[in-house]
N, C-alpha and C positions, 0 to 999 in steps of 0.2 A: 736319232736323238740330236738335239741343235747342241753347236759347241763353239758360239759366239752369241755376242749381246746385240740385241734389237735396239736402234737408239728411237724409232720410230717409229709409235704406237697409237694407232688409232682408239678412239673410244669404243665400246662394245654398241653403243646408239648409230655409229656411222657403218661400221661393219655389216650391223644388221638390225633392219627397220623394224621399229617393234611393231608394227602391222606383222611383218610374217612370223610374230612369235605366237604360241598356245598356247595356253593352262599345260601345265603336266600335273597331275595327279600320281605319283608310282605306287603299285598296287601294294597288296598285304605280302605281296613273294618278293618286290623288290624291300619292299622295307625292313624285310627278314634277312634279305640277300645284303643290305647295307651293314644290319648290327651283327651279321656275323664278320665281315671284311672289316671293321671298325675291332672287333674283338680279337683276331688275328692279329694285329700290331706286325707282324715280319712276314716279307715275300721277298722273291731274288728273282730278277728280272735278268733275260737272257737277250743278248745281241747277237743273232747267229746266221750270217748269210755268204754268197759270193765272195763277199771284199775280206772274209777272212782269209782267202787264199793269198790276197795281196801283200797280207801281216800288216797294214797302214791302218786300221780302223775303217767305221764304217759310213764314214765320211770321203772315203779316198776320189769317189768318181768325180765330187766335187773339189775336193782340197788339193790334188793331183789332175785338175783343168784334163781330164780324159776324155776322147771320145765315147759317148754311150754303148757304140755298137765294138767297137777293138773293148773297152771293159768287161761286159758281157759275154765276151768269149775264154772267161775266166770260170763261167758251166760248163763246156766243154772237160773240163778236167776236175769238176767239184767233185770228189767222190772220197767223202770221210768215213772212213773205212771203220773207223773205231769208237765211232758215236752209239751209244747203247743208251735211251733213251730209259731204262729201269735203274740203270747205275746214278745217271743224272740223278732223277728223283730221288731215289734211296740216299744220296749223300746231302742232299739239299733239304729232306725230311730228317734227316738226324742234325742237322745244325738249327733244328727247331724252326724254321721257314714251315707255313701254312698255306700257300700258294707261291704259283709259279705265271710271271706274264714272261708270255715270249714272243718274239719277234716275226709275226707271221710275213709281213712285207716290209721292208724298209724305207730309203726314200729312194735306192737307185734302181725301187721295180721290180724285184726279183722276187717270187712265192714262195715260202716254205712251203709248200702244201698241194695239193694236186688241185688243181683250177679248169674247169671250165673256160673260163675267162681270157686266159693267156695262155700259150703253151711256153712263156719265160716264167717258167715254173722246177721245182726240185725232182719232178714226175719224168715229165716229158722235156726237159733242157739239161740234165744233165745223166753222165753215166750210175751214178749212183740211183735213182728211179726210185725212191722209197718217201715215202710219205713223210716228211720231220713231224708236222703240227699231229697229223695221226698219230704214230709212234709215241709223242711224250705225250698227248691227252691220254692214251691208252694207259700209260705210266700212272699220269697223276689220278685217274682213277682207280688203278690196283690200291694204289701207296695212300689213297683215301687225302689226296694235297690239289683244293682247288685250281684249275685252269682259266688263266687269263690270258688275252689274247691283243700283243703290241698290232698297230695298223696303220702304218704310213698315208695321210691325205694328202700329201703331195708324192711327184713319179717325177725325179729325173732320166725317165726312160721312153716312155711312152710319149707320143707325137702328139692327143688328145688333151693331155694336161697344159693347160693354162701357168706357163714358169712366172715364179713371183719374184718381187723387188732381190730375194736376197743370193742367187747363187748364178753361175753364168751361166748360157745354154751349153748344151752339151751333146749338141748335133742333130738336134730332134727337127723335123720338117715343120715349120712355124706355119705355112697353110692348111694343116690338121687339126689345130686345137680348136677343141671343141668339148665345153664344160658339160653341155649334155650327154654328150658319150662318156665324157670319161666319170661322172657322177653314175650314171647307170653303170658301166665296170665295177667302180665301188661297191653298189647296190649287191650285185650279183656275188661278189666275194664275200661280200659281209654274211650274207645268205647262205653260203655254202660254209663257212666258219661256225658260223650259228646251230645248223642243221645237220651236218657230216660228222662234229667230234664229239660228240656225247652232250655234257652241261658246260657251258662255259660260263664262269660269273660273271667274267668284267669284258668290254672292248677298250683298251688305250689309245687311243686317236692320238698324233702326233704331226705337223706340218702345216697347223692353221696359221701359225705365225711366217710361213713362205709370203702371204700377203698384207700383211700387215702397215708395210713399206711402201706401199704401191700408192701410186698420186689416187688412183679412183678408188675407192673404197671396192672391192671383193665381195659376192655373196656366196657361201662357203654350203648354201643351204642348212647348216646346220640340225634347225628345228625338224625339219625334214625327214632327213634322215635320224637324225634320233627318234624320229617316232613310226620309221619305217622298223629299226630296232627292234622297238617296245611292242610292235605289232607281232615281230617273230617269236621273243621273248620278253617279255613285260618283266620278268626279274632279273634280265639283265642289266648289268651296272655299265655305266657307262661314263667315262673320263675323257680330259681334254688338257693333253698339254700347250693350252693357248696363250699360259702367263698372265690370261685375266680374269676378272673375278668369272664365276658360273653363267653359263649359258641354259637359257630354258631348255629344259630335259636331261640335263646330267646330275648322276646321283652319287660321285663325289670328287672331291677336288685335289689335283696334284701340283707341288710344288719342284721345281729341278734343282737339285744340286745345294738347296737352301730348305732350312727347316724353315717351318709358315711364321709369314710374319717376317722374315728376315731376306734380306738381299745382294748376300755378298757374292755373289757368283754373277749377279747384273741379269738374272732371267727371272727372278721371282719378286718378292713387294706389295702383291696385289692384296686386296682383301681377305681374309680369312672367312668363308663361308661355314655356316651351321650343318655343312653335308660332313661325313664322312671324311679325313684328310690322309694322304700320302706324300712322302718326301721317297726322291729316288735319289740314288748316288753311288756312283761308282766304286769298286775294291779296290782299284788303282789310278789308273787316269783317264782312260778311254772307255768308250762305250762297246765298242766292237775291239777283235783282237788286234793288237797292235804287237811285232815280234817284242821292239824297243821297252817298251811298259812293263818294266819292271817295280813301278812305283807303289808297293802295295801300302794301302793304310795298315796300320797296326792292331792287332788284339785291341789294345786300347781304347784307340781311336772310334774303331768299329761297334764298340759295347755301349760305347759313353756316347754314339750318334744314337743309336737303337733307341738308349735311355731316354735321351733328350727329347725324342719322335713322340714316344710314350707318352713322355712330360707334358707334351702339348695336344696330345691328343689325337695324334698320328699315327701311321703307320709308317716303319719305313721298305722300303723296295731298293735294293742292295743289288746292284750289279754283278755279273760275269761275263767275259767273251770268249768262249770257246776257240779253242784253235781249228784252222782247219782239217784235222783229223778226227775230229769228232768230239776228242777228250776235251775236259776241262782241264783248265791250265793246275799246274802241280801246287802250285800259290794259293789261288783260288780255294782246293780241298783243302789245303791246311787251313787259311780262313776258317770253311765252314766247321771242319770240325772243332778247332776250337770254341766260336761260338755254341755248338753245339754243346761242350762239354759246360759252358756257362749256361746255357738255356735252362737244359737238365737241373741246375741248381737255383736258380734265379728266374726262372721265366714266370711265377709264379705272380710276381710283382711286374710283370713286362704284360703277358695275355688278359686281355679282358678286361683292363684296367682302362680309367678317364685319367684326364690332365686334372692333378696332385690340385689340392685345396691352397699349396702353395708355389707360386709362381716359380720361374727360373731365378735363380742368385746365383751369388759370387761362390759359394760351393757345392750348387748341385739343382737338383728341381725334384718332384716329389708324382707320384702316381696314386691312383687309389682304387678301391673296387668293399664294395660294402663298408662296412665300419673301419679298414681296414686303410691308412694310411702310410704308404711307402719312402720313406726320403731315400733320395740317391745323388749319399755323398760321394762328389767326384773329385772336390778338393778341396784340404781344407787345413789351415795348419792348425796343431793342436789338437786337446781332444774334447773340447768341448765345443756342439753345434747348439748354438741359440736363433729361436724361429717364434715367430709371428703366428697365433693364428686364433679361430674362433671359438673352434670346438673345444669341448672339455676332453683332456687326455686319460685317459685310467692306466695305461698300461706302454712302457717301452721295451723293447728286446733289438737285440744284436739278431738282425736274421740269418747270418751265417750259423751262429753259436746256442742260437734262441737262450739265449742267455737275456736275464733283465738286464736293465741300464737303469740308472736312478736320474732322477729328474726331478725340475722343482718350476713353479712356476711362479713369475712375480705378479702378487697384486696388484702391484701398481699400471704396469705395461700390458699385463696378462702375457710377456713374453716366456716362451719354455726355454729353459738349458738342460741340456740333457749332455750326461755325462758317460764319453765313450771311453773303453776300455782303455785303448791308446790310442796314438792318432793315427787315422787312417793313409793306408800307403797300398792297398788294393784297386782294380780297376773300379769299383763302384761297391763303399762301402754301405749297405741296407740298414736300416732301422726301420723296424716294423710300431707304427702308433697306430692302438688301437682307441678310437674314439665313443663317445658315450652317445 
C-alpha cells in the first residue's frame, strides 16, 4: 500500500498508447460477479507478510533504507504460530464483512502462498511451510465470505523488476532488469492464484503508480494482462490502485484512504467511473502491523465511514495488520465486533443499497434500495431534519423504534420536515422514507 503523495502524474494517453488498448466486453459472470461485490458494501482487507516481524509496517524495506537480502532474512524466523485461518474469518464474518482481500505479495516480494515461481515464498523460505492464501481461501469458503486477492506490480526484491521514480534501490543488481521476465513471473503467479484456491472474485493490483514519476512514460502492459485474466477467469473482477480514472479491462474502481470524489489524503481526486466503486482505509494508521499504532478509529468514526461509502455508492475495504504471531491485534477484534453488533441491526439500510436520491449534507447522506429510502443522520442539532427531494413521501418511521415520525411537506418548496422524536445523539440516527 503507498503511504505518500505522487506530486507527478502522467496522463493515462502517455502511459499507455491507445493503439495497445481493446474492446473489453465482461461477460454475463463478470457482470454478475460486479452486482454482487457492489451489493456487499463491506470487506476487510489484510496486510500480512515478513515486515510484520519488524513491527514497522509494511513499508519498512523501503522507509528503513534496508538492504533487500539482510531484510529478507526476517523468513528465516517467520513462523506465526497462532494464525488460524477459520478464527480470522469467523470474526470478520460476524462484524458483517462479505469478503476478504488479502495480501498475496507485497511490494518487498515475499509470497504468501506456495509459488512455482520463487522459492521467496511462505512454503519453501520459511520454517512455518504452510500455505497462508490456501489456508484462509479454504476459510472463506467454509464461512461462505468471498475471496479477493491483494498483488503487488512492483518487487523491491527481485533483480528483474524495472525500479520506479518513487523509492530508493535496495541492492538489487541493475544489469538484470528485465520487464519481460519479470511480466512473465507475474503471469505465472496470477495463474496459480487464479487456479490453485478455489473462486477468487477480485485481483487488487497495487504499484502502477511506482512509474508514474519517471521522465519516460512506462508501459505497465496493462491491457494485456488483464485480458490474459479474463482468459483464465472472464468473471474475475479486476481493480487497480493506480489513482486514475479506469483502464480498459477493469471491472471496478478503487479510491485510497478517500471516499470517491474527494482528496484529502493527496492519492485520490480522479474521476468517478460508472464501474462498481471501493474506498479502503485503515482501523488505525498503518497498513501492515506497526508495534507503535495504537491509533484506533473509533466506533464512530468507523460506522459513519461505512455510511458515507454507502452514501456514494461504494463499498468500503477496512483495514487490519496482523501481528506477527498470526493473531489479529486485540483492537482490531473489538472493532470488528462492535461493528458487527451494529451490522446485525442496521445493515439492512447498508447491504444492497445505491447512493440515497439525496446527496451528502451538513447532517448526513441518504442510501436506498426499492421504494425504500434511508437517511443517515450523523449530525444534527435539533430534532427536526428538513430535505429536499422529488419523490412523493407516504410514510416515515424511526428505524430503530419503527415508530412513525410525523412529517409535513411545504407546497411551495416541496421541502419535507420531519419531525424526530428528539434530537439525535447516536452513531447514525435512521429514518426509513417509504416513497410512492
Amino acid at each position: 500500500m503507498k503511504t505518500f503523495v505522487i506530486f507527478f502524474i502522467f496522463t493515462l494517453s502517455l502511459v499507455f498508447p491507445l493503439s495497445a488498448q481493446t474492446e473489453y466486453l465482461p461477460t454475463k459472470e463478470n457482470l454478475e460477479a460486479r452486482k454482487q461485490f457492489a451489493n456487499d458494501r463491506f470487506g476487510i482487507f489484510i496486510h500480512w507478510g515478513i515486515y510484520s516481524t519488524y513491527a514497522q509496517g509494511e513499508w519498512y524495506l523501503q522507509d528503513g533504507k534496508l538492504n533487500k537480502d539482510e531484510y529478507a532474512k526476517a523468513a528465516t524466523c517467520f513462523f506465526p504460530i497462532r494464525f488460524n485461518a477459520h478464527e480470522w474469518v469467523k470474526a470478520i464474518k460476524n462484524a458483517g464483512a462479505k469478503y476478504i482481500c488479502f495480501t498475496s505479495r507485497h511490494h518487498d516480494g515475499f509470497s504468501m502462498f506456495k509459488t512455482a515461481a520463487s522459492s521467496y515464498n511462505i512454503v519453501d523460505g520459511t520454517p512455518f511451510k504452510r500455505d497462508i492464501v490456501g489456508e484462509l481461501s479454504q476459510a472463506c469458503h467454509d464461512e461462505g465470505i468471498n475471496m479477493h486477492i491483494y498483488y503487488s506490480l512492483l518487487d523491491w526484491y527481485r533483480d528483474d523488476y524495472p525500479i520506479g521514480s518513487t523509492g530508493h534501490d535496495t541492492g538489487r543488481k541493475g544489469d538484470k532488469v528485465d520487464y519481460n521476465s519479470y511480466f512473465n513471473f507475474m503471469k505465472e503467479q496470477i495463474k496459480e492464484l487464479l487456479t490453485h484456491y478455489g473462486p477468487i472474485r477480485a485481483l487488487w493490483f497495487d504499484g502502477y503508480w511506482d512509474h508514474l514519476g519517471d521522465k519516460t512514460p512506462f508501459d505497465w502492459r496493462m491491457p494485456e494482462l488483464y485480458q490474459y485474466i479474463h482468459t483464465i477467469n472472464p468473471a474475475c473482477l479486476i481493480g487497480n490502485n493506480h489513482h486514475l480514472k479506469p483502464i480498459t479491462g477493469e471491472d471496478f474502481q478503487m479510491f485510497e484512504r478517500d471516499l470517491p470524489g474527494e482528496n484529502t489524503a493527496g492519492m485520490s481526486g480522479q474521476e468517478v467511473s460508472k464501474l462498481p466503486l471501493e474506498m479502503c482505509q485503515t482501523m488505525n494508521g498503518m497498513w501492515g502491523y506497526k508495534v507503535a499504532d495504537l491509533n484506533y478509529k473509533s466506533l464512530k468514526e468507523l460506522i459513519q465511514l461505512l455510511v458515507k461509502c454507502a452514501g456514494k455508492g461504494s463499498n468500503l475495504l477496512l483495514n487490519i495488520g496482523p501481528r506477527p504471531d498470526g493473531e489479529l491485534p486485540d483492537m482490531a477484534l473489538n472493532r470488528l465486533k462492535e461493528i458487527g453488533e451494529w451490522m446485525k441491526l442496521n445493515g439492512e439500510t447498508i447491504y444492497g443499497t445505491e447512493a440515497g436520491d439525496i446527496p451528502e449534507q451538513s447532517w448526513g447522506i441518504s442510501t436506498k434500495k426499492g421504494n425504500k429510502l434511508y437517511l443517515h443522520v450523523l449530525s444534527l442539532k435539533g430534532n427536526i431534519l428538513e430535505v429536499s427531494m422529488k419523490a412523493k413521501v407516504t410514510h416515515a418511521i424511526d428505524f430503530a423504534t419503527k415508530k412513525e415520525l410525523h412529517f409535513s411537506i411545504s407546497k411551495k418548496t416541496g421541502t419535507i420536515s420531519i419531525q424526530l422524536t428528539k434530537e439525535p445523539t447516536s452513531i447514525d440516527y435512521i429514518i426509513e422514507l417509504t416513497k410512492k
